[in-house]
C-alpha angles and dihedrals in degrees: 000000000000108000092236092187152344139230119241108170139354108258115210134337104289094063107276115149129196113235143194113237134222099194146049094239123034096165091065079077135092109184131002124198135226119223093278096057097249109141128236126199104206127178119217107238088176147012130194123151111297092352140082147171106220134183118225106214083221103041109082104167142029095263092068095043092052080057089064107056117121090018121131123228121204147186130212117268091238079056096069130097118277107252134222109237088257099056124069135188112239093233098065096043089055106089093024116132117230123205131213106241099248094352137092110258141152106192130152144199105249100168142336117226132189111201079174110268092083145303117316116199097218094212123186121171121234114281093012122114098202128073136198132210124245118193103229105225114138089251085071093038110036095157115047108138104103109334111037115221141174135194113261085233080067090044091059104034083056114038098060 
């Protein structure tokens, strides 16, 4: 399962929350799950950007809306939105292993980050507790259909 959103506040006095959102589109789902797999039918009261007022079908006052802050809400993987070749879903770069073009590496995807001027491939070697950030352009990343790879110019420019 993806977590899709999660509540930050109770809204009003019949149950609606206000909610983060991890997607462009909440209202191209149906159902979305807590952790334990129950699943919820919600209706959106109210979109703006990353944040949205939802109605849970089984959450009728404010009581049980103030339960629910903090909590993640999630679909199912089969749930999401078909991609084109060029477009990923975070979830499934994370954990990837990258290679150094003609070079020994093991290197992995821990995380991918936006501060707002782009992607960043958050990168650590095995063992290292330390990472380095990686701007992902095609020009970085040139091969990323199945296996991910970088030059080994990139991997030095970046990992100092």
């Amino acid at each position: 399962m993806i977590e899709i959103l999660r509540v930050t506040a109770a809204f009003g006095i019949k149950g609606a929350v206000r909610v983060f959102l991890y997607t462009d589109n909440i209202n191209r789902y149906k159902k979305i799950y807590d952790r334990d797999g129950n699943g919820f039918r919600f209706k959106v009261l109210n979109q703006k950007n990353n944040s949205a007022v939802i109605k849970l079908e089984s959450v009728n006052d404010r009581n049980e809306a103030e339960k629910l802050k903090r909590i993640p809400f999630f679909v199912n993987k089969e749930d999401l939105p078909k991609l084109d070749s060029d477009q990923f879903f975070i979830c499934d770069l994370i954990g990837q292993k990258v290679s150094v073009v003609g070079e020994e590496s093991d290197l992995k995807i821990i995380d991918v980050k936006n501060f707002g001027a782009g992607d960043l491939i958050e990168i650590s070697e095995a063992g290292a507790k330390d990472s380095f950030f990686i701007p992902f352009t095609k020009e970085n990343f040139p091969e990323t259909g199945g296996e991910i790879s970088i030059s080994s110019e990139t991997y030095r420019n970046f990992k100092n």
